[in-house]
N, C-alpha and C positions, 0 to 999 in steps of 0.2 A: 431360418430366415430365407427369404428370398424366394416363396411359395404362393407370393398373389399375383392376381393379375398383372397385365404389360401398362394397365392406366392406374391414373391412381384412386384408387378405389374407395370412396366414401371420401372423397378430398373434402371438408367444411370452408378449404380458404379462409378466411379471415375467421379464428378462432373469436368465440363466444364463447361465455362466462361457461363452466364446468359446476355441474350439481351436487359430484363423488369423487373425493381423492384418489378412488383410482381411475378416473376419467383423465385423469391429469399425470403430465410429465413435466419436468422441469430440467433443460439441459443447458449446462454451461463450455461454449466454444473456448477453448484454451488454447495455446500452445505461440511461437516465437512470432515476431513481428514479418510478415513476409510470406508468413506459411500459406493463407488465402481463406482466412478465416470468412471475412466478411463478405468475399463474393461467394463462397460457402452457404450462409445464410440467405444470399437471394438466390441461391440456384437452388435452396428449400423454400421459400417462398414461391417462389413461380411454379416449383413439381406440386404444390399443394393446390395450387390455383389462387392463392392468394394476391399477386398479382399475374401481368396480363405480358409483361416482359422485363426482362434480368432489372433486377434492383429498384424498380421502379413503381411507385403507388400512383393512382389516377392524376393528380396534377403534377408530377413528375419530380416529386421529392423520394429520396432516396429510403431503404428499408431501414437501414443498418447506414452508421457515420455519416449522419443528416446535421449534425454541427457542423458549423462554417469552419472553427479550426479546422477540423477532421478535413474538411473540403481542403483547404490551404496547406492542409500537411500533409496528406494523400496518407494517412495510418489513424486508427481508431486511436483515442485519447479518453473513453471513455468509458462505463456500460450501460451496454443496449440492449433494451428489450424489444423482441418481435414472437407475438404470439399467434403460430398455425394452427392449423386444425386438419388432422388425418386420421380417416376413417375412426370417426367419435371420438377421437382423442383429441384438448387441446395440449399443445406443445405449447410452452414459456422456453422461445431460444435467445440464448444471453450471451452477448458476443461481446468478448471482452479483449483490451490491448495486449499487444504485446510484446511494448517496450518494458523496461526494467523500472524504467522509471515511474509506471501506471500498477504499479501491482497492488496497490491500495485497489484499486478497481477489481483487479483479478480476484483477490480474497474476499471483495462484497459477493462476485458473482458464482467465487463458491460457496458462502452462507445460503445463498439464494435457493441451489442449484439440488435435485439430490444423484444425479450423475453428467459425466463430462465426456464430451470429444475432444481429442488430442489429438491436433491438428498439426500436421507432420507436411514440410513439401519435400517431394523425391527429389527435387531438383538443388535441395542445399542440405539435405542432412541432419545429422543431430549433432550439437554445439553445446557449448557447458551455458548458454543462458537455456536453452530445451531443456536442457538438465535441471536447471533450477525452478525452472516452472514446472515440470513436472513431479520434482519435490513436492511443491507449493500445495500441488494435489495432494500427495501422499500425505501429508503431516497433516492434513484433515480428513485420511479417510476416504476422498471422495471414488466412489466404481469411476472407473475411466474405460472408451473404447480407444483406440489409437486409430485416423483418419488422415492416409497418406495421399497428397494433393499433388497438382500440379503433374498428375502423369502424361499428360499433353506436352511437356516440354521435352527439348531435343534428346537430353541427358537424364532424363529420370529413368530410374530403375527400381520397381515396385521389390523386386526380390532382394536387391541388395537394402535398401532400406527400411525393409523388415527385419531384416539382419541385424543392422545396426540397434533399432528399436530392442530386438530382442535383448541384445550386450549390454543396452545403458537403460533399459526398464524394465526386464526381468530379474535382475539381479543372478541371485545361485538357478534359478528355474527358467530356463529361455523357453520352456514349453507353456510360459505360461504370458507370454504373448506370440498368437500365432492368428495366422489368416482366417476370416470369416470366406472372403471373395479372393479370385486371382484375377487380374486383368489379361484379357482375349485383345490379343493385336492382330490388328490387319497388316496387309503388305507394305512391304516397306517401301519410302517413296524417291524420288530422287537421290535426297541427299541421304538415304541406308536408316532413315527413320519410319519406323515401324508405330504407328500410331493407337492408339487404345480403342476400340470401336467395341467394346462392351464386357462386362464381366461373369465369370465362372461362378457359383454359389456350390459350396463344399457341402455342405449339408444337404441341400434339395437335390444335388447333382445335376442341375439342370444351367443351361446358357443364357444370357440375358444379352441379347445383341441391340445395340440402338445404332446400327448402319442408317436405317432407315428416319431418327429423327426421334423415333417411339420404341421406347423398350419391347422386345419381339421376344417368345422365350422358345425353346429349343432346347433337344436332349444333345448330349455330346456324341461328338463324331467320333469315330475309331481312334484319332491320333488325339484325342483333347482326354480320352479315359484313362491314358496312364498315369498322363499329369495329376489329374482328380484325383486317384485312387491314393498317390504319397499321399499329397497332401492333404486329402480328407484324413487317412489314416491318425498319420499325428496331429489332428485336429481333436481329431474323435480321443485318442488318447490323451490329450489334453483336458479336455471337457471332463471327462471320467477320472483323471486323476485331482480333481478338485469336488467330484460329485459327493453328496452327504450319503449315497448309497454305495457300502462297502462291497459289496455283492457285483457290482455292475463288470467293476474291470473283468473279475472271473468270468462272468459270461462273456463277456467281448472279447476275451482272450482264448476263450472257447468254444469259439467261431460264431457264436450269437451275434442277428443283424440287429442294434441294439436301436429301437424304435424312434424316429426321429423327432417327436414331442418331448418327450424323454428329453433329448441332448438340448433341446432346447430351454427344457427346462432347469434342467441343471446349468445351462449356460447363463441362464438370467440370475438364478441363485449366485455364482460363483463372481458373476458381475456384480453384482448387490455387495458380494462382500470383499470388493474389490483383490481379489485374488488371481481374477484371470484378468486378461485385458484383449478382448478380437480386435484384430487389425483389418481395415477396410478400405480399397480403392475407390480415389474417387476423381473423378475430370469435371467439374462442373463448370466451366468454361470451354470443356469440348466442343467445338463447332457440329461435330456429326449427331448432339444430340440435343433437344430443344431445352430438356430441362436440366441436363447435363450430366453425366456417367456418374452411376452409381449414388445420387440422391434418393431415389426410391429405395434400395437397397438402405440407407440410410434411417431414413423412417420407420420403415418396418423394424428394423433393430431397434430403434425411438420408442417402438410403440410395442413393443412384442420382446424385446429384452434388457428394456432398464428398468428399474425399481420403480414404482411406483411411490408418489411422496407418503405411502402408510407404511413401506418396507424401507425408509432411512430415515436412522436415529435420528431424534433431536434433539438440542441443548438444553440442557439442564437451566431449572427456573429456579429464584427464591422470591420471597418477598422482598417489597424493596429494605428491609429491616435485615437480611439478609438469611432470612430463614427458612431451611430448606421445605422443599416443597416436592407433592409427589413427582414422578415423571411425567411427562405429556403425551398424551396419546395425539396423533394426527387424526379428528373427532369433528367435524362439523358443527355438533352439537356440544363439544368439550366446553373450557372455558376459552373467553378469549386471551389468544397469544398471538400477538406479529410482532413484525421488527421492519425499521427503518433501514432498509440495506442500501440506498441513496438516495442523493436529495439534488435537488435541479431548480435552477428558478425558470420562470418563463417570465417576458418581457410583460405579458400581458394576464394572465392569470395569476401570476404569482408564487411560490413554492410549490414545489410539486415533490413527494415522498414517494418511489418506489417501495412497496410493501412487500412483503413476505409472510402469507398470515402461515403458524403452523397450527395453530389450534383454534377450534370455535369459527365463525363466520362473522366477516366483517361486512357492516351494509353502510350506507349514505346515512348523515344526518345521525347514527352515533354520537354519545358523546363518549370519548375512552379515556383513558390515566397516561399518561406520556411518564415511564422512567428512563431514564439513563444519564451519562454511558461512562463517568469515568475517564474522560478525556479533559481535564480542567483542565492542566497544564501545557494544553495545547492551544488553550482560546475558548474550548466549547463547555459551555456550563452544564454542568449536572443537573436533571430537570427533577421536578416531580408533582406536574402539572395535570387539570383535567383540559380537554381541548374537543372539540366539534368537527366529526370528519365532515370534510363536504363531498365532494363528488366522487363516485368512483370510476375509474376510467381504465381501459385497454391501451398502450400504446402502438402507432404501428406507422412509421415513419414520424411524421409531426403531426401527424392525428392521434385524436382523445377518442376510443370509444367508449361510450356509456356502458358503465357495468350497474346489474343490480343489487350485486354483493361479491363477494370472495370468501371462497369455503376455505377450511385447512388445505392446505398445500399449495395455494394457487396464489399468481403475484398481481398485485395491480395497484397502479397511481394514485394516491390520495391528496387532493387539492387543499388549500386553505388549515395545513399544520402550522403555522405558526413557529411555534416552541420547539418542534420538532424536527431532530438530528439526525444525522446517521448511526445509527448504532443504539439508538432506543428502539425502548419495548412499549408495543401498546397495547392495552389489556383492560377488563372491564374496571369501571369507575367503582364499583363496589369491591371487587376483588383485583386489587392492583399487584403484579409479578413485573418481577426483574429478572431477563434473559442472559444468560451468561455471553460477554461480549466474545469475541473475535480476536485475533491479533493483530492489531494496525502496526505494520510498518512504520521504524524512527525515520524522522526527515534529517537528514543532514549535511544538506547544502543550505550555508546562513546565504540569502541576499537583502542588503539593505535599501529598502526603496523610503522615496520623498517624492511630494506631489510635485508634479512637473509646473503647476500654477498653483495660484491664490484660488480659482474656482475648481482647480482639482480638490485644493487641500478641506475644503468645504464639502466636499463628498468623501475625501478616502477613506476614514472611519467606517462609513457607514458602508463604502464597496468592500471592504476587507473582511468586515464583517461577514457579509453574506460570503463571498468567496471560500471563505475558514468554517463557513458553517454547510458546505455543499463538500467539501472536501476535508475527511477527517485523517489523509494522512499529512497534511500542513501544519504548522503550530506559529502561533503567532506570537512574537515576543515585542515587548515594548521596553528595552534593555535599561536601565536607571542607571548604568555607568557610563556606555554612551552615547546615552540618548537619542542612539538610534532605533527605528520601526524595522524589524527582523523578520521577514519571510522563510521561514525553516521547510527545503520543499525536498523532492526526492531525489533530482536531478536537474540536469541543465532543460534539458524537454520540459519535464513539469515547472521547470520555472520559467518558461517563455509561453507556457497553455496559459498558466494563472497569471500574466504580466497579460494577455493577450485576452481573458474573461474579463480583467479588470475593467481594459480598456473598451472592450464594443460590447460587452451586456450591462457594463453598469457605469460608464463613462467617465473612466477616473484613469485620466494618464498619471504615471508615475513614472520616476527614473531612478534605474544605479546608479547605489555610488558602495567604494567599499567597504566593505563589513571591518570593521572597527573593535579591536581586542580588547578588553576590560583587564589594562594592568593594574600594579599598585607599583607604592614604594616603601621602603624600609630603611631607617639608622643603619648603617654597617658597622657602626664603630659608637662608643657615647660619646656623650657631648653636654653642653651647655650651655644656653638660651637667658638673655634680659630682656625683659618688655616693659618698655617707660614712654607710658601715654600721658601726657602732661598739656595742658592747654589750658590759658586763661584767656578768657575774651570780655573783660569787662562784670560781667555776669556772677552765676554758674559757670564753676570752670569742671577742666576733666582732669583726676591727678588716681594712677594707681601704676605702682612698680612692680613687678612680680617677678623672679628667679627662679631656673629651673635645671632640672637635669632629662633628661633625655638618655632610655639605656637600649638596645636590643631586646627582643624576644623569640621563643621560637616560634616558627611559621604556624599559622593557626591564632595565636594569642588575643592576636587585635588591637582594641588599642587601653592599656591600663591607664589609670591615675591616680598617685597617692600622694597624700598630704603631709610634708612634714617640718609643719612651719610650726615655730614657738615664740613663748610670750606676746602673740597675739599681732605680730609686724603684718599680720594682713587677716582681719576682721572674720570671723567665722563666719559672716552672712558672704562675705564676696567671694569665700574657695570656688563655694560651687557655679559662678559665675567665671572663674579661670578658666575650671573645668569646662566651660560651654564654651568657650573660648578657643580651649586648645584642640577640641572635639571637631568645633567650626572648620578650625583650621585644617587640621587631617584629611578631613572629607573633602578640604579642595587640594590638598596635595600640597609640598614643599618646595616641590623641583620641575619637576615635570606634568603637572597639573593633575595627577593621577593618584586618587587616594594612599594617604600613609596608613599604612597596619604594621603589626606585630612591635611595638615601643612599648615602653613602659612612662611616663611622663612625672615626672613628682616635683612639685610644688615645695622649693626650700625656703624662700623667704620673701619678704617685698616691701611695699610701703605702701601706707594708704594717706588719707587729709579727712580733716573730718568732717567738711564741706563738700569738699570736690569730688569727691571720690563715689562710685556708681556703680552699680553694676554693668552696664556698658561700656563702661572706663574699663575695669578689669575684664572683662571679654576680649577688649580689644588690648588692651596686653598682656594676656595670655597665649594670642597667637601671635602676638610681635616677638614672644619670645620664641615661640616654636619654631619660627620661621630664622630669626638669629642662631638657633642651634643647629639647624639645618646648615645655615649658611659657611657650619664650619665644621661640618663634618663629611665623612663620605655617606651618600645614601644610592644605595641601589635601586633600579629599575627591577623591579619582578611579574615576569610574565604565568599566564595560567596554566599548566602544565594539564594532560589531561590523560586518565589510564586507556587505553584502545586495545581492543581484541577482534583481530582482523581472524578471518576464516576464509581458506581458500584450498583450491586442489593442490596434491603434494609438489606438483609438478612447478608451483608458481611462488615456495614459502621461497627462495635464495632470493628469486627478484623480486619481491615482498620485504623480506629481511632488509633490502640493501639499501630500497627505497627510504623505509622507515629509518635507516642508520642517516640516508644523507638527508632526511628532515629536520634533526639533531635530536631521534628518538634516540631511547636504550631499553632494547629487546631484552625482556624481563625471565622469555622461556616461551617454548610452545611443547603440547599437548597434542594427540592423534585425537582428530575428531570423527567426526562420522564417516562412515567409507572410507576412500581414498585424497581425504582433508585434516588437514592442519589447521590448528589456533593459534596464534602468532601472538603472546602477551607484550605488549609494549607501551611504557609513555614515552608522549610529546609534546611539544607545547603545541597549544593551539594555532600560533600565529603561522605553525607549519602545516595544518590540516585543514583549513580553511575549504579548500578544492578535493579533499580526500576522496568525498564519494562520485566524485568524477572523475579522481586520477587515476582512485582501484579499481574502476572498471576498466579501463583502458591497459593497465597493469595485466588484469587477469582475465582478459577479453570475456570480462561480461559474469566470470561466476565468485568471485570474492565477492565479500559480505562484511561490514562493521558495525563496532560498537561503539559510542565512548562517553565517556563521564571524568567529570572535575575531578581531581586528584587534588591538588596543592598550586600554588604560587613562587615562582621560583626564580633567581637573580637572573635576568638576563644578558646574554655574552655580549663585551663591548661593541664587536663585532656587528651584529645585531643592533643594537643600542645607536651606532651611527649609519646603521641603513636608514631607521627609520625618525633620523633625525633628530635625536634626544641626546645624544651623548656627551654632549656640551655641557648641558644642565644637568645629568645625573651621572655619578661615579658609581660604573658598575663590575662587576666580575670579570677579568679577564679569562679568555681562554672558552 
């Protein structure tokens, strides 16, 4: 790397369609919120010639975070596409957030992607949420470069922060993240800062100085070659102990100058199979240079040692019948295969599908097969529709440009899908395949929203919709206990973007209110119930008496009913009208308006008239008697308990543990999980985790992770029971 000219050489600026997968690169920007991702991306924009100054397209909308939130938050909330063009090559660069709460984004834009820059600032380090997005890479595989930012600021230290990178992304092998470039400071200035004014290339062994505005390049001076020489060395040993040629170290070890195409090429290999990872400087905000330190340097790695999308696997297809199918080659001519890796509305056009083709070529005016994706329980239906692409288009700020197709490997915007999700696959109308999906992120912060008007509540259906269908790590519930509309989102941030899309792309205020626990109640003790509905008005009158017992059961049961009336004191047509009766009842509750479960109810005797007597009559005392058994006996309030398997570094399971002990959990056991992490088994009730996935961040600054699922229903403590104002009406558990 680092071997062309000081311009940029075959710059295309504003990328146009690609004819050959290897014409094309696809690279996804990762790493924490702050690191500088997105002024990153315009300081590549401008070195390509794509625009004409930092961040900025001809009428002065932005490259990269051109939503208005984004604008109002001052952080990406989304993924963005901007596609360059450098020396014949188009670039797809996908700059994605990097909050915790947007990582549904992140994992679209590593489906997208077939390698990543890890986006590091010198100036804050590595931090356990760094940590988990760099997971995030790893559990899919993806090659990563690592790109240390912000060397312009007063405290950054490129060396020590390769250090650190080395410790918590090398794992057993710190050789196998190491320097491509070293950053060359100039003198230091007043206040004893030494500022970045251009970088070292290890491999070329040549200078790259932009004192002057223009990268200038230059052989090193006497005191710059010792430096060079370390670190080339363990650079070179680096590269060579990942090379597929056994033979190389021996000669390098045996004083052979081992050809620098060579290193190069085994450096892109070793990248491909993400084993190695270069680390690179970079100041794209540097004043002393126009397109900013170390983005050229940058590209040529871009274009010169990442995989091309024919050299990264891809996902396994079946029919939609779920039958496997051969693998895919990335084939122009293959069949057709894409995927919906996100979906956007536009005010004015209407949906718009970020696509992913990996197989076959996608054109305008298509008609394809829409499958997927598996996500019903979240709001988004499972398709399996034919549909009509309409336009295809480039993104590049809030401009569409006109594409005339998209080959395997290359991304572009598909207008006018309809039916079509995030996380479907589209593929020819005669031979339809199903892509193996992705892992979406659980939401689990419940928020209960209501239209804030009469003419919201007239749209909100139909906003919600869209919003759930642009974003598939949301799940939307429509709760039938009680009956409130459930927003399931990742955090407090993602619940103020989508409270915030509702409200200025599709016009639908809504407002909190709180999220609402789906208890029960339950007999603690038996009992027994009379219902005597008796009425005469002249007419048709109402006569039917009915007796009952009332017993416990165990948790689970529901609700029983048996019959065991004799010599006929209540008419074999009207039992099973008791029975709907006392069933009515249950479902509206005894005590505290909250369904009764686990009883057993049994029908001992009654009276009927052989006029007056109805089926509505004994409906209606059947639950008069339910309600009289209730009235005299104790019944419990029982709340949802839920199993939770929290995961987090070892260093956070006691303040984890203690947390979950004062919610009124009981820690079941933990397990050593991966690395230097703990699995915390515990239930809780619900009514205590409500805020979980916003307490455990804050808990374990940022790298705890949860699960949780319904377990049981359980007596709630008296305690409890008059916090929340019930305990009047129900007699529950002490203690």
């Amino acid at each position: 790397m680092g071997d062309k000219s000081n311009t940029p050489q075959g710059a295309a600026g504003r990328a146009t369609a690609a004819d050959r997968p290897a014409d094309l690169r696809n690279v996804v920007l990762v790493g924490p919120s702050g690191a500088g991702k997105t002024t990153l991306v315009e300081a590549l924009a401008l070195a390509t010639g794509a625009v004409q100054r930092a961040g900025r397209v001809e009428d002065g909308a932005a490259v990269s975070d051109y939503d208005e939130i984004e604008h109002r938050q001052h952080r990406s909330v989304q993924l963005s596409l901007v596609p360059l063009g450098w020396d014949g090559v188009r670039i797809n660069v996908l700059d994605t957030p990097g909050y915790a709460d947007f990582v549904g984004e992140l994992r679209a834009g590593l489906r997208a992607a077939d390698a990543a820059l890890f986006v590091v600032s010198a100036a804050d380090g590595v931090d356990g949420g760094t940590r988990m997005i760099w997971e995030e890479c790893a559990a899919v595989g993806m090659p990563r470069a690592i790109v240390v930012t912000h060397l312009e600021a007063a405290r950054a230290d490129f060396a020590e922060m390769t250090a650190r990178c080395q410790e918590a992304f090398g794992g057993d092998n710190a050789d196998a993240v190491l320097p491509l470039y070293l950053p060359l400071y100039g003198a230091a200035g007043a206040d004893g800062h030494s500022p970045v004014t251009g970088l070292i290339g290890l491999l070329s062994q040549r200078v790259f100085e932009y004192g002057s505005g223009q990268r200038q390049e230059r052989a090193p001076v006497a005191g710059e070659v010792p430096l060079i020489a370390e670190a080339r060395n363990r650079l070179i040993e680096g590269i060579i102990a990942e090379s597929e040629d056994e033979t190389l170290m021996d000669r390098y070890l045996g004083g052979e100058d081992i050809d620098v195409k060579t290193l190069v090429g085994d450096l892109e290999k070793a990248v491909a199979r993400g084993c190695f990872h270069p680390v690179l400087a970079a100041a794209p905000a540097a004043p002393e240079a126009r397109h900013g330190i170390g983005t050229l340097e940058l590209l040529e790695l871009v274009t010169g040692g990442f995989p091309t999308p024919e050299e990264h696997p891809l996902p396994p297809v079946t029919s939609p019948e779920s039958a496997p199918r051969p693998p895919l080659a990335c084939d122009p001519s293959g069949p057709l295969v894409a995927e919906v890796v996100k979906t956007a509305s536009d005010p004015y056009v209407g949906r718009i599908s970020l696509v992913r083709v990996f197989s076959g070529t996608l054109r305008p005016d298509m008609t394809v097969h829409v499958s997927g994706h598996g996500l019903a329980d979240r709001g988004h239906e499972d398709h399996d529709v034919d549909e009509r692409v309409g336009a295809l288009t480039s993104p590049f700020g809030k401009h569409q440009r006109t594409l005339a197709h998209a080959v395997a490997g290359d991304l572009a915007c598909v207008a006018k899908l309809t039916r079509a999700e995030t996380g479907d696959t589209l593929s020819a109308r005669d031979d339809p395949l199903l892509m193996a999906p992705w892992a979406m992120p659980e939401p689990l912060l419940p928020v209960a929203v209501v239209a804030h008007s009469k003419a919201d509540e007239d749209k909100l259906s139909q906003g919600l919709a869209r919003v759930v269908a642009e974003d598939p790590t949301m799940r939307l519930e429509h709760n039938p206990d009680t009956h409130q509309v459930v927003l399931w989102c990742m955090g407090e941030a993602h619940r103020d973007v989508v409270l915030e899309r509702l409200r200025t792309r599709y016009g639908v205020r809504v407002d909190t209110e709180p999220h609402r626990i789906a208890l029960r109640e339950t007999f603690a003790a038996p009992a027994a119930g009379r219902g005597r509905h008796v009425k005469q008005s002249g007419g048709h009158g109402q006569f039917a008496i009915c007796e009952i017992s009332v017993e416990p059961l165990p948790v689970g049961s529901g609700i029983e009913f048996a019959d065991q009336v004799v010599g006929g004191a209540v008419p074999r047509q009207f039992i099973p009208s008791v029975e709907k009766g006392v069933r009515a009842q249950a479902a509206k509750g005894v005590a505290s308006g909250n369904p009764l479960v686990d009883v057993r109810v049994t029908l001992l005797d009654g009276k009927a008239h052989s006029v007056d007597s109805s089926d509505a009559a004994f409906q209606t005392a059947g639950a008069l008697a339910l309600r009289e058994a209730a009235a005299g006996a104790p019944v419990h309030l029982l709340e949802p308990v839920a199993a939770v398997s929290v995961q987090v570094p070892d260093e956070y399971v006691g303040t984890v543990m203690s947390d979950l002990s004062a919610r009124r959990g009981r820690v079941l056991g933990t397990e050593q999980g991966d690395g230097a992490t703990t699995l915390v088994r515990a239930e809780i009730p619900e009514l205590e985790i409500s805020r979980y996935a916003v307490d455990l961040r804050s808990l374990s600054h940022g790298t705890g992770r949860f699960t949780r699922a319904y377990a049981r229903h359980e007596p709630m403590p008296h305690q409890v029971a008059e916090r929340m104002g019930t305990a009047e009406r129900v007699s529950t558990r002490s203690g």
